[in-house]
C-alpha positions as CSV (number, residue, x, y, z in Angstrom):
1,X,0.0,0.0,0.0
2,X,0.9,3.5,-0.8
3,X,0.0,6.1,1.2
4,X,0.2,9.7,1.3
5,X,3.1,9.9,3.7
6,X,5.1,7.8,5.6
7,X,7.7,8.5,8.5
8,X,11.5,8.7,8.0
9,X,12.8,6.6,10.8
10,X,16.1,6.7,11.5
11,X,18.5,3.9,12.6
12,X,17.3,2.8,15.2
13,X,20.4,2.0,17.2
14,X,21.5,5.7,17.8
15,X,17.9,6.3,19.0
16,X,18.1,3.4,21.1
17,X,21.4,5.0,22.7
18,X,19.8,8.0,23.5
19,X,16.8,5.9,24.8
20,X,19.0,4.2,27.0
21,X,20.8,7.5,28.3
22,X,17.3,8.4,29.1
23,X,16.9,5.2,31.6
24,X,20.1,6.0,33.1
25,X,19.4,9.7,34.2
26,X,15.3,9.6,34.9
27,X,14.9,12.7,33.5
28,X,12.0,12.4,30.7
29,X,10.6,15.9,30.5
30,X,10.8,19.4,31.9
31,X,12.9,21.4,29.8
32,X,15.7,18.2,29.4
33,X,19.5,18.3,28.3
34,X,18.3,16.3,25.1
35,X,15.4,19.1,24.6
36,X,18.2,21.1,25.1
37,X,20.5,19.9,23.0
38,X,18.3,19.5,19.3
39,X,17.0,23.5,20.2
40,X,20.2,24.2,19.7
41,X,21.1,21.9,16.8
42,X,18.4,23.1,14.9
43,X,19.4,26.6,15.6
44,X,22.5,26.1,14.4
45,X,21.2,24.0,11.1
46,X,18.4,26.8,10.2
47,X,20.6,30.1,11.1
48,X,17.9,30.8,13.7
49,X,18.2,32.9,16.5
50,X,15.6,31.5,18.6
51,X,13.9,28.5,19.0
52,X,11.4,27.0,21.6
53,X,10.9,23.2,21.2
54,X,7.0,22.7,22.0
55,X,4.5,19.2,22.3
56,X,3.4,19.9,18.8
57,X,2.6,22.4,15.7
58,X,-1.0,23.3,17.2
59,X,0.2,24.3,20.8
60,X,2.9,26.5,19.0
61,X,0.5,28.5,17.4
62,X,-2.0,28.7,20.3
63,X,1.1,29.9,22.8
64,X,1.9,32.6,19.9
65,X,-1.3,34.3,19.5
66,X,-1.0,34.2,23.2
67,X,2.1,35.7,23.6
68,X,1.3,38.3,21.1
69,X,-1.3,39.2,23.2
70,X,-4.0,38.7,19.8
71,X,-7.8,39.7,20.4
72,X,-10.8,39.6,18.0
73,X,-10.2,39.8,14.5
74,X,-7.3,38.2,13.0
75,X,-6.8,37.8,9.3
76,X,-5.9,34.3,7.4
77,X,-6.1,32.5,4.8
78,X,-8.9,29.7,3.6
79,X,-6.2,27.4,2.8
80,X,-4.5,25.8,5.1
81,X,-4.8,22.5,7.4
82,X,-7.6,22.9,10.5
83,X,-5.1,23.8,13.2
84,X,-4.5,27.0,11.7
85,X,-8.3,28.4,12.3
86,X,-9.1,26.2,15.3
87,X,-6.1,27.9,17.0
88,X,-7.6,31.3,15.8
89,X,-10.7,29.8,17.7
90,X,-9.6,28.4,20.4
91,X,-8.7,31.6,22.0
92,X,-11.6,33.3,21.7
93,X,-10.5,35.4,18.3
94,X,-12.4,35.4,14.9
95,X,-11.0,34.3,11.8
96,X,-11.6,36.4,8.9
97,X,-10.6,34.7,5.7
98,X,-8.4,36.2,2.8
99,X,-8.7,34.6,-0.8
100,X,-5.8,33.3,-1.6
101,X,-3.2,33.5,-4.6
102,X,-4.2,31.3,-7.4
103,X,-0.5,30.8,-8.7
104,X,0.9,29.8,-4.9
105,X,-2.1,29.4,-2.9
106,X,-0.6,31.4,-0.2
107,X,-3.1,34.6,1.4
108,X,-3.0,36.7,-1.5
109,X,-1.5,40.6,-0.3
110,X,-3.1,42.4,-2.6
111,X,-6.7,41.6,-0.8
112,X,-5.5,41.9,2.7
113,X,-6.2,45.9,3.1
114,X,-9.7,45.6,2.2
115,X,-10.4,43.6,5.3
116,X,-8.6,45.1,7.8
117,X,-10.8,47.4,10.2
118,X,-10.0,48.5,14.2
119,X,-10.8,45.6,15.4
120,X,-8.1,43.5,12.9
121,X,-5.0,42.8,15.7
122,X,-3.0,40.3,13.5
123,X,-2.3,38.3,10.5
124,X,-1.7,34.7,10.5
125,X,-0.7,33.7,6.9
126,X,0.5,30.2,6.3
127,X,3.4,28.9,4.1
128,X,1.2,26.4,2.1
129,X,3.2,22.8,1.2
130,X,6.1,25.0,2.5
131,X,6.6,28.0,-0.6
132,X,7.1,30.8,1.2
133,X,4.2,33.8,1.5
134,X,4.8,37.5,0.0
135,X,6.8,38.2,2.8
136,X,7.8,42.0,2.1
137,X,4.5,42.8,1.3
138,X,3.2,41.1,4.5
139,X,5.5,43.0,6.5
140,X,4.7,46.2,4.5
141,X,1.4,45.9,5.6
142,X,1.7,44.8,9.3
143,X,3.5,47.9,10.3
144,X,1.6,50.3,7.8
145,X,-1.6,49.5,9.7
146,X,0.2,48.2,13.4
147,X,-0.5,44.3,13.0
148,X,0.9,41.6,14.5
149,X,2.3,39.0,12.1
150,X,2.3,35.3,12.2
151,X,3.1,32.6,10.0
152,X,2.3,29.0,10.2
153,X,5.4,27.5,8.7
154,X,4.2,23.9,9.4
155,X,5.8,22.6,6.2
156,X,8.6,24.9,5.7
157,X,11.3,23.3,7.3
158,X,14.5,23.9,5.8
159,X,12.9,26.2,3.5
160,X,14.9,29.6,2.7
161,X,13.8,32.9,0.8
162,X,16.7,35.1,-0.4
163,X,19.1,33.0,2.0
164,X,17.1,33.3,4.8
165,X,14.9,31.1,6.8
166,X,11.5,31.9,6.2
167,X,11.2,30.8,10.2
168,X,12.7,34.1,10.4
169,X,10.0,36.2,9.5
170,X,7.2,37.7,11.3
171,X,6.8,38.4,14.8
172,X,6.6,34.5,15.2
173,X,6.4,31.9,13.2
174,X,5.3,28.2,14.7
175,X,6.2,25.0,12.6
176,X,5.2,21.3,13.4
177,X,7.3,18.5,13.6
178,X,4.7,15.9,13.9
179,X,5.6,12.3,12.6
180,X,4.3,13.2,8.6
181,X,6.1,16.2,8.3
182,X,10.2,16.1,6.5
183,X,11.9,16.7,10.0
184,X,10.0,15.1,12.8
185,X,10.1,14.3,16.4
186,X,7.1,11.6,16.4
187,X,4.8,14.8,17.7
188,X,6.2,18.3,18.6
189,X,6.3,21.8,16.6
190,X,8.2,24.8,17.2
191,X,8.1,28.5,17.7
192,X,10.6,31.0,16.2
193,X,11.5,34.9,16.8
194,X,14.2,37.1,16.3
195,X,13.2,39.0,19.2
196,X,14.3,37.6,22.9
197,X,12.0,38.9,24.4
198,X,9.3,37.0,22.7
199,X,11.3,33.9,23.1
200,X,11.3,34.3,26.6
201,X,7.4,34.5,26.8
202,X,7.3,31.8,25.1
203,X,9.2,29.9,26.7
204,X,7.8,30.9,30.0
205,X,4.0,30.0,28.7
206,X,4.9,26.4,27.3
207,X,5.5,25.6,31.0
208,X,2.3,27.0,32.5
209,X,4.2,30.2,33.0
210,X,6.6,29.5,35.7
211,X,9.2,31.7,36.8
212,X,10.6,29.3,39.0
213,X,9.2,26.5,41.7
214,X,7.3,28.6,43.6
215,X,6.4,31.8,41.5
216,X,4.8,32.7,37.9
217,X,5.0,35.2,35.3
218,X,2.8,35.2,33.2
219,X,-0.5,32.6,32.0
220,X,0.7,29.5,30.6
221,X,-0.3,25.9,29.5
222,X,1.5,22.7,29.3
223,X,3.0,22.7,25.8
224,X,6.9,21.2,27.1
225,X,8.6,18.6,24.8
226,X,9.7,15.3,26.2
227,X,13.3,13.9,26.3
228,X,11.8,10.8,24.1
229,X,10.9,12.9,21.4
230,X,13.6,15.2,21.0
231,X,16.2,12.1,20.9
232,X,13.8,11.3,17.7
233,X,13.9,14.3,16.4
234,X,18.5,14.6,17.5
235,X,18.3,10.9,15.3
236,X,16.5,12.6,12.4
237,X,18.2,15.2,11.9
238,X,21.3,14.0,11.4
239,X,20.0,12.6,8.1
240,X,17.9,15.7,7.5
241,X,19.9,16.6,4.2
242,X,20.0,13.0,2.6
243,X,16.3,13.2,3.4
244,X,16.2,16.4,1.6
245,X,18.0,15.2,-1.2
246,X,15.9,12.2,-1.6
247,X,12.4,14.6,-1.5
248,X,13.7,16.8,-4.3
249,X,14.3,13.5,-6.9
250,X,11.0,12.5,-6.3
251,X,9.1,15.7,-6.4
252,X,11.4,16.6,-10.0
253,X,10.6,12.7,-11.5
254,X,6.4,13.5,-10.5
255,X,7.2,17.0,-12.5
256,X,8.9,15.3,-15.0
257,X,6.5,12.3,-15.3
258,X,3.0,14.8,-15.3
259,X,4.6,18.2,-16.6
260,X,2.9,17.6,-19.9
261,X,-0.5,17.4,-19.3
262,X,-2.1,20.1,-20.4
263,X,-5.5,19.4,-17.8
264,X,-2.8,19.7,-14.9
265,X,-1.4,22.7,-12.8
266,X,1.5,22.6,-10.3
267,X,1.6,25.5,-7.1
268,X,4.1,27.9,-8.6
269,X,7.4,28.3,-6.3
270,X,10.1,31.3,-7.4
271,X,13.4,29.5,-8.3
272,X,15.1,32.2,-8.1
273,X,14.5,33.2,-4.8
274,X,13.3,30.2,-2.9
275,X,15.2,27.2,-1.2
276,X,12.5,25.0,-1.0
277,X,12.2,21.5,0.8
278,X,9.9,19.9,-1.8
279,X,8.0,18.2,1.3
280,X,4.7,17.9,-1.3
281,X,3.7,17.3,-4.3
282,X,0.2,18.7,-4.9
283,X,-1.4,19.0,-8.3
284,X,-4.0,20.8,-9.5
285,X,-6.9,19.2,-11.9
286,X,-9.2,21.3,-14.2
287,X,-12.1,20.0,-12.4
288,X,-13.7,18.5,-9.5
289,X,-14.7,15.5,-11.0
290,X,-10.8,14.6,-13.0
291,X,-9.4,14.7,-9.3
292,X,-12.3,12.0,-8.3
293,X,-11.9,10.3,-10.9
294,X,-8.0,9.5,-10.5
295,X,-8.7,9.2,-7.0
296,X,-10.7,6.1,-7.5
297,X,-8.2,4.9,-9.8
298,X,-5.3,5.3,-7.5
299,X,-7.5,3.6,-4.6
300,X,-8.2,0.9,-6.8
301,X,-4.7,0.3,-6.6
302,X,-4.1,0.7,-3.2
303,X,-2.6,4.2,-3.6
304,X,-3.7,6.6,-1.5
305,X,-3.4,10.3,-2.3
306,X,-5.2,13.0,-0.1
307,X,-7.5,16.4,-0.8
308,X,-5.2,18.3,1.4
309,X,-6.4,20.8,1.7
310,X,-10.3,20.3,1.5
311,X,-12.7,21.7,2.3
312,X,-11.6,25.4,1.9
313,X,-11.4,26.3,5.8
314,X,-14.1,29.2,5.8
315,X,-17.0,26.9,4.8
316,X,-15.9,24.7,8.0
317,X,-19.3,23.9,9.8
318,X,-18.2,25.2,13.4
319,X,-17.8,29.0,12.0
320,X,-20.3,31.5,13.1
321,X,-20.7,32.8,9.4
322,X,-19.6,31.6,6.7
323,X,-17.2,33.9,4.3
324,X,-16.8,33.8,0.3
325,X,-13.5,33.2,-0.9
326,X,-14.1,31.7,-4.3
327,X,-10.4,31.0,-5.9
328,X,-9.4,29.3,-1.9
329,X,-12.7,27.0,-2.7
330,X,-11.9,26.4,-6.2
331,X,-8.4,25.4,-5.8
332,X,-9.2,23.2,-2.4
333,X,-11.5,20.9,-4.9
334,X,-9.5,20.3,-7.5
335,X,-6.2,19.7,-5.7
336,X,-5.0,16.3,-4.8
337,X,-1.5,15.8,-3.2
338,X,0.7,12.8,-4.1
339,X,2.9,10.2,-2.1
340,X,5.8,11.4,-1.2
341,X,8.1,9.4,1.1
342,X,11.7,8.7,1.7
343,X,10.9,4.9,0.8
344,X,8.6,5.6,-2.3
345,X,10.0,4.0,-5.3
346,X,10.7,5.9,-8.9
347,X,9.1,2.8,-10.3
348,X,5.8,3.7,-8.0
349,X,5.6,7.0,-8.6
350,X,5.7,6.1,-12.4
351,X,2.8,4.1,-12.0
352,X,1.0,6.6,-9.7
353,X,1.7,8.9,-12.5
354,X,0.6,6.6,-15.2
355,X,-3.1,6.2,-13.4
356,X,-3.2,9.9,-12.9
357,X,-2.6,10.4,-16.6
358,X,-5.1,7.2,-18.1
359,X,-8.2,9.6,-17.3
360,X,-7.2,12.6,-18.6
């Protein structure tokens, strides 16, 4: 069976070594030395100047609109996984959708300014499949009008824009490192700032907001990464680049292999000025009933490829009232991302390719 995505496990030796280490100090959590020790690894591997190791992607984001201080209104974009709305939700703010860019299927600049009133406190744009937003313009516009600015960089690890990280921009930035994602820790996400200040409140919140044993500084919740999952994520990342490497064949044999076909679109990513980790490979069909159509082929075959994302996020049935945003809700049923794992074949993603292409 092929499915969308499967984990890169490392060997599992070395992360039996560190397990071990583990045992023999009985410490398993609470801000650990092996916590500790990948914070700073992955500092130094993504030229970052702070980083705050958190229990996963969803909890990063929730701790940043908190430590941002975000209230009511906060701009975002349709098109994105649930977590990125839900945490708009879940403390107590309202999401108000921007369409999104029909070329990249990032929140589209250009229609940002329309919605923003005095109630607007932030924007939370997303790095969709991990191609990097309109960052200047994003940054133009959160200091012309005094916004807060946040990016969900869930799937951007590793991903640079004009030799930068993109987990450099913003205010914050949060990123997941749940099991699916390139560089992974089993379940755990990250927050990023170049300010210290925010890294401290951060840091202080994802341990309930202790300023020591006996005193607090601030509201906080429980968002601490164990010592078991940051020896996963110490093992990983020590084949993070041969990972890499491995991603980028697979996503340039799928281009290669379905380039042609005139009834298909690929998320457009500037070459030019963007390192990219090629951790998806989503396509884009003419119509809603090509992409069902090669779904059931695939599935036929035991190859299962996802709507991700579907549906559009701001015709979710939880929302108070539902918004228009017609090119997010066009593009979420028509796209379909591939398989793309560090064991996938090129013989299986010829064939996956081959029952994509039959129907069309």
């Amino acid at each position: 069976m092929k499915t969308i995505t499967k984990p890169y496990l490392p060997n599992q030796k070395e992360y039996k070594k560190l397990i071990d280490d583990i045992w023999n100090r009985n410490i398993l959590t609470n801000n650990g030395p092996l916590v500790n020790q990948l914070e700073n690894e992955l500092i130094e591997y993504l030229k970052l100047d702070n980083l705050i190791l958190t229990s996963n992607g969803t909890i990063a984001l929730q701790i940043a609109l908190k430590a941002l201080s975000i209230k009511n209104k906060v701009l975002t974009t349709p098109f994105s996984y649930i977590a990125t709305t839900s945490s708009i939700l879940w403390e107590n703010c309202d999401p108000i959708f921007v369409d999104i860019d029909p070329a990249n299927y990032n929140i589209d600049p250009n229609k940002i300014e329309a919605q923003i009133t005095p109630e607007t406190s932030a924007i939370l744009a997303t790095h969709v499949f991990g191609c990097p937003c309109d960052v200047e313009s994003l940054e133009e516009i959160s200091k012309k009008h005094n916004l807060k600015l946040i990016y969900d960089a869930a799937h951007a690890f590793g991903v640079e824009y004009n030799g930068n990280s993109v987990l450099n921009y913003g205010d914050l930035s949060t990123t997941s490192f749940h099991a699916t994602k390139l560089f992974h820790t089993i379940e755990g996400g990250a927050i990023t700032t170049l300010s210290q200040n925010l890294s401290h409140i951060c840091k202080r919140m994802r341990n309930f907001g202790h300023k020591d044993l006996v005193s607090f500084e601030c509201i906080g919740v429980n968002g601490k990464m164990s010592e078991f999952h940051a020896a996963m994520g110490i093992c990983v990342l020590k084949d993070i680049d041969k990972v890499l490497t491995v991603r980028k064949q697979q996503y340039e044999l799928y281009k290669s292999q379905l380039g042609h076909i005139k009834s298909l679109s690929f998320q457009s990513i500037d070459n030019e000025k963007v390192k990219y980790n090629y951790s998806y490979f989503p396509i884009l069909f003419n119509n809603t009933q090509s992409l069902i159509d090669a779904t059931k082929r695939l599935e036929a075959n035991n190859i299962f490829a996802r709507r991700y994302f579907y549906p559009s996020l701001n015709k979710i049935d939880y929302l108070d009232t539902l918004q228009s945003c017609p090119i997010a809700e066009s593009v979420a049923s028509r796209v379909l991302c591939l398989p793309m794992y560090h064991e996938l074949k090129d013989h299986e993603i010829k064939e996956i390719c081959q029952l994509i292409e039959i129907g069309l």
